[in-house]
N, C-alpha and C positions, 0 to 999 in steps of 0.2 A: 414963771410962777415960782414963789419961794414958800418953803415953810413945808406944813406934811398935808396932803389931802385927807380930809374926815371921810369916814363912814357913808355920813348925811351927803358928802357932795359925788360918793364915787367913788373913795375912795377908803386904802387901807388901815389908815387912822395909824398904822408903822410904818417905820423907817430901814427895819433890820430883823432877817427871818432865819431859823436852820434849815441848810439844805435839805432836801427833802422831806421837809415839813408840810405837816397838814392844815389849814387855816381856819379857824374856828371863831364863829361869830355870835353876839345874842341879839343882834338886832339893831342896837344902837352903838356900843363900846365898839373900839379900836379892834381889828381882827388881830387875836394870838394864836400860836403855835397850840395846839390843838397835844395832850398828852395820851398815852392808851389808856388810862383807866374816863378820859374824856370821850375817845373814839367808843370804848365800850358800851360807855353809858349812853352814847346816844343811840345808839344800833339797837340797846335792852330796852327804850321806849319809844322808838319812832320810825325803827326799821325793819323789823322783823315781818312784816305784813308785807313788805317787799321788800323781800331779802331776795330774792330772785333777778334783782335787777342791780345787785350786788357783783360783779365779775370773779368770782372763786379763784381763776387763773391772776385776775391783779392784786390780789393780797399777797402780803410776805408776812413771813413769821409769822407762820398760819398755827394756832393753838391744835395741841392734839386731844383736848379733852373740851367735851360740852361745856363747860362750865368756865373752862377759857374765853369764852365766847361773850359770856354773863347772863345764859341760859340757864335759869334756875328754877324757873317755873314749872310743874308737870306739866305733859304734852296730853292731850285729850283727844281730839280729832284733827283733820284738817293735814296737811300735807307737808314735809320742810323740804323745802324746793333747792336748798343749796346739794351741793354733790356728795359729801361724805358727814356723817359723824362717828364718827370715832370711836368713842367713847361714851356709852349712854349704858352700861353695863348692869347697874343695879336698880333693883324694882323700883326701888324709891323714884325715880327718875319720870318711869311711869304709871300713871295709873286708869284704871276700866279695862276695856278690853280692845282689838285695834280688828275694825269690820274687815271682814273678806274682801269687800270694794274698795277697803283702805290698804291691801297688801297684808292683813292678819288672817287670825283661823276663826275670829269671832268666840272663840271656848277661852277656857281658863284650866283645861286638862287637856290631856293628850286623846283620852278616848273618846270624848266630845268634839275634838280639834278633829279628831279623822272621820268622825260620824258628821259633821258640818260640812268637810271639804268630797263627801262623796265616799269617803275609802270604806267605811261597812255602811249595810244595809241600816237602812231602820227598824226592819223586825228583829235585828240583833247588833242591838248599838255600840256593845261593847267587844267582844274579841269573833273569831270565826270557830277556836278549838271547840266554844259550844255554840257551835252554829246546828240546827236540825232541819228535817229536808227530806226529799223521793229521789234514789238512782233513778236517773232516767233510760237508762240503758245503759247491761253489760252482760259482756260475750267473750267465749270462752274456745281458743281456737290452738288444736293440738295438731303431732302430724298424723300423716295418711296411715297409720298403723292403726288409729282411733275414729269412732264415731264420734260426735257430739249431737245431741238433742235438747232442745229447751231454749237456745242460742238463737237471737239474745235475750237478755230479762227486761222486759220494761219497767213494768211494776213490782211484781212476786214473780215467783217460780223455780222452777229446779232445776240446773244443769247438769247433767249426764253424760257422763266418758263411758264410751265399752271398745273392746277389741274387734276393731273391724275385720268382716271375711275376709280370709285367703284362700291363694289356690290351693289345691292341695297338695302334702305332701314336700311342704314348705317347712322354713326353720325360722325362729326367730333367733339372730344371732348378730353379733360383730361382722365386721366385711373379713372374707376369706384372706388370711395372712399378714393381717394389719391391723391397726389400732383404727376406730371411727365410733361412728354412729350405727348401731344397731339397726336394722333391718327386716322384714322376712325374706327370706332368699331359700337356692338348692341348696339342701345337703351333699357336700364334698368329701369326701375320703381324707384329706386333710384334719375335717373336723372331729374324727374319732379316733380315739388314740389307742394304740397298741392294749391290748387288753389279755389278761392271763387267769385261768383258773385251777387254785389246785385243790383236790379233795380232799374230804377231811379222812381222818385218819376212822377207819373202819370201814369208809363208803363202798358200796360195791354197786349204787344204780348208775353212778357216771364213771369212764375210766378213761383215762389218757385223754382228754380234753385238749390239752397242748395249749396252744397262742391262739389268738385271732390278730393278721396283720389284716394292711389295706387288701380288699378286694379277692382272699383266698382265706379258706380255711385249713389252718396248715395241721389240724390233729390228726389222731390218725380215727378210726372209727370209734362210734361209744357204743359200747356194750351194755346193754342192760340185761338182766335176769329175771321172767318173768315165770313167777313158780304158780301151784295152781289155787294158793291163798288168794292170787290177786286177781284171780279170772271169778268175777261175781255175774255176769248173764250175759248168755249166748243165742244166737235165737237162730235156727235151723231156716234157710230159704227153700225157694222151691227145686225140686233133686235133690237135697242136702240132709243128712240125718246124722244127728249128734249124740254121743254115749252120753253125755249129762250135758246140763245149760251152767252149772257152776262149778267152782273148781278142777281137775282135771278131765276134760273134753279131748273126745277124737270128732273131729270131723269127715265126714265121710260123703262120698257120690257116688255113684251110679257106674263110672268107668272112672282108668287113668285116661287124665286131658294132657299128659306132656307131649313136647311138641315128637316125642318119637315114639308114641302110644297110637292104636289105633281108632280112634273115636266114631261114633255111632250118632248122628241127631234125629232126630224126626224129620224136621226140616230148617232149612240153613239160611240165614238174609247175612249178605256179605255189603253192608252198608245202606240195607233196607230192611225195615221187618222181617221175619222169616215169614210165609205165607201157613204155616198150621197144618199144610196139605204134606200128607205124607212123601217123603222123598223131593221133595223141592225146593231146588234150588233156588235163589234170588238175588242179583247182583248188577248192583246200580250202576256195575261199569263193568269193561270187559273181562268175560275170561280167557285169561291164556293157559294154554298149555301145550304139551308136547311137545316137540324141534319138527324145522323143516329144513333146517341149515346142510346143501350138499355135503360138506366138511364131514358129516356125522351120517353120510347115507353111503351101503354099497351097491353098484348098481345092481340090476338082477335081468329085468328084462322090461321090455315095456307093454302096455294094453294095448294085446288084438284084439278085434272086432269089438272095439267101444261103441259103437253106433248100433251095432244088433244086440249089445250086451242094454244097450240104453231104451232099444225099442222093447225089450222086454217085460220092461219095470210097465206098473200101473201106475196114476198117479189118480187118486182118489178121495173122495170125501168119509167122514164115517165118526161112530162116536163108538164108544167102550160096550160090548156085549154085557151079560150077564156075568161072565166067565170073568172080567175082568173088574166089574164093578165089586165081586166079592175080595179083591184085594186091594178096593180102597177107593178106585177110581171114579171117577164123575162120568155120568151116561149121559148126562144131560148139557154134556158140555160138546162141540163139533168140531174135530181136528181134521187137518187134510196129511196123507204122508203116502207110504209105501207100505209092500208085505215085505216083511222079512225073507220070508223064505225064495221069493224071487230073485233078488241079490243073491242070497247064498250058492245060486246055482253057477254060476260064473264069477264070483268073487265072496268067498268065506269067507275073506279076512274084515268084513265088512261089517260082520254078524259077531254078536256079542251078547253072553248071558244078560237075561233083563236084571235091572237090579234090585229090583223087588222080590225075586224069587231066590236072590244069590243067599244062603246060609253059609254061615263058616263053623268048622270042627274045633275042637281047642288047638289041634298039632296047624292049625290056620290052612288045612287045606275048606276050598268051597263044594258045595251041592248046590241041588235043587230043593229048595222048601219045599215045594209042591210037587216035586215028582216028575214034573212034568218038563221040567228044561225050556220054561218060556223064553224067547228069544227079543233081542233090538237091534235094529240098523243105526250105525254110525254113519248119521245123514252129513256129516261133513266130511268122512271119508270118501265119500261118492261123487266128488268134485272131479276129482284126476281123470272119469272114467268121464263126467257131463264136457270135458277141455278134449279129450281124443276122440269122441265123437263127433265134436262140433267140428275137428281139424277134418276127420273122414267125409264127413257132411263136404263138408266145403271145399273138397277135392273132387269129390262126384261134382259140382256143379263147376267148376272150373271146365275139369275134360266136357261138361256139354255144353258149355261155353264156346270151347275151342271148336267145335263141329262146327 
């Protein structure tokens, strides 16, 4: 075949093309080399609707602005499926608004744009700073030095801090020789510092005071002077009688009570009541007295006839006569003891003025009150004499043993 193929039969309707050119036809004419403002114009009315089918990565000298393109149109809805524009920067470009389901915020402000996409409420469309509303709770929690009450608030209410109990005799203070957190804790001797008082000039109710260090009081005594301006009432106990109740008072009793006076009571309780009964003693533990310590005895001789001296004695029941009820005594009370004067006859030393009847002289010599020289047994002296009878006792029956 010679000559050029048509269009009509198949073929190019040319003979000769630029490399890399593009071929452009209108239907019937010879194909030409296709120019860009040729490529553009056909893309601006016949390809946009599938521009997707467009390869993005086969284009060269890819325009960097819309309008390269020969997009001039505003965009309204619907989707540009290619992969970048670039450049669509001014309003004019677009116009409405671009739906949420389109990738827009549907508003045309910011605070509409955030109240669309969810970000404020709708009871408060526009910002949160006047946003209003109910705490729904809050609570108020300190440390263990403190109460709290009313914690937490739902609604209303009042929270209250107070100082929670301690033990006592606690501090509240810093930790002992260190810097921290406060605490209650012991008080230390650390904690009080050297302390000094001087008097003022005239004073005469405190004197020589001195220092207080840790743990001693190092002054020396204080003096005070108590004149009889400052004595306003006094009031006299029972035995006590006093020259006045105000200003200068003597005080006065009945005897000297120092401990090398001789003293007189009624009746005496040595760690129990006294009992009120004249001459009686009472003593909730034992009394000692006198020595028994050989070191402080010299011998003399020892008790004959203990057992005839023991069978002597009566041992009997009996309550106080008349004779002795008039010197205080209870008749109605029953004692079991001894006579005096049986003892005396084998051992005097046993026998001893009663002391009911004992009177004394000013020169401290004693009498008889009554005249009469009533007498008492020192019933616990009579033990030495109940031990050498029981020994005599028990030698008689040994020897009639031995028969």
């Amino acid at each position: 075949m010679t000559g050029t193929l048509t269009v009509g039969n198949g073929g190019t309707g040319g003979t000769t093309y630029t490399a890399g050119g593009l071929l452009r036809g209108n239907g019937t004419a010879a194909l030409t080399v296709a120019s860009a403002a040729d490529i553009v114009a056909a893309i601006s009315t016949t390809a946009v609707a599938n521009a997707s089918a467009v390869p993005w990565t086969g284009v060269s000298s890819k325009p960097t602005t819309v309008s390269g393109y020969g997009i001039t149109d505003a965009i309204t809805t619907g989707n540009i499926s290619t992969q970048s524009v670039a450049s669509a920067t001014t309003a004019g470009n677009v116009s409405g608004t671009v739906a949420i389901a389109n990738g827009g915020t549907g508003s045309t402000s910011a605070s509409a744009a955030l109240t669309a996409l969810g970000a404020y409420p709708a009871s408060n469309p526009n910002v949160y700073t006047s946003n209003t509303g109910t705490v729904t709770s809050v609570s108020l929690s300190l440390p263990a030095q403190f109460t709290v009450s009313g914690s937490p608030v739902s609604t209303s209410g009042t929270l209250t801090a107070a100082w929670a109990s301690q033990t006592a005799n606690l501090v509240f203070a810093s930790p002992n020789g260190a810097s921290g957190v406060p605490t209650f804790r012991t008080l230390v001797a650390s904690d009080i510092p050297a302390l000094s008082y001087a008097p003022t000039a005239g004073s005469t109710s405190v004197t020589t005071l001195g220092t207080v260090t840790t743990g001693t009081w190092t002054a020396s005594s204080i003096a005070t002077t108590y004149t009889a301006a400052k004595v306003t009432d006094v009031q006299a106990g029972t035995g006590v009688s006093l020259s006045a109740t105000t200003g200068s008072v003597t005080v006065n009793i009945g005897q000297a009570v120092g401990t090398g006076n001789n003293v007189q009571f009624n009746s005496l309780g040595v760690g129990t009541p006294a009992s009120t009964v004249a001459g009686e003693i009472r003593a909730a533990n034992n009394i000692t007295a006198y020595y028994s310590d050989a070191r402080l005895k010299e011998y003399i001789s020892g008790l004959s006839d203990a057992l005839a001296a023991v069978e002597s004695l009566e041992g009997f029941r009996y309550r106080a006569n008349l004779v002795a009820a008039s010197f205080g005594f209870d008749r109605s009370k029953v004692e079991i003891g001894l006579r005096t004067q049986d003892a005396e006859k084998f051992a005097p030393e046993l026998v001893t003025p009663a002391p009911f009847d004992i009177g004394q002289n000013p020169d401290g010599t004693e009498y008889s009150r009554s005249g009469q020289n009533y007498m008492t047994l020192d019933y616990e002296r009579l033990v030495p004499y109940l031990v050498e009878a029981i020994k005599e006792l028990s030698a008689k029956v040994k020897a009639l043993e031995a028969k």
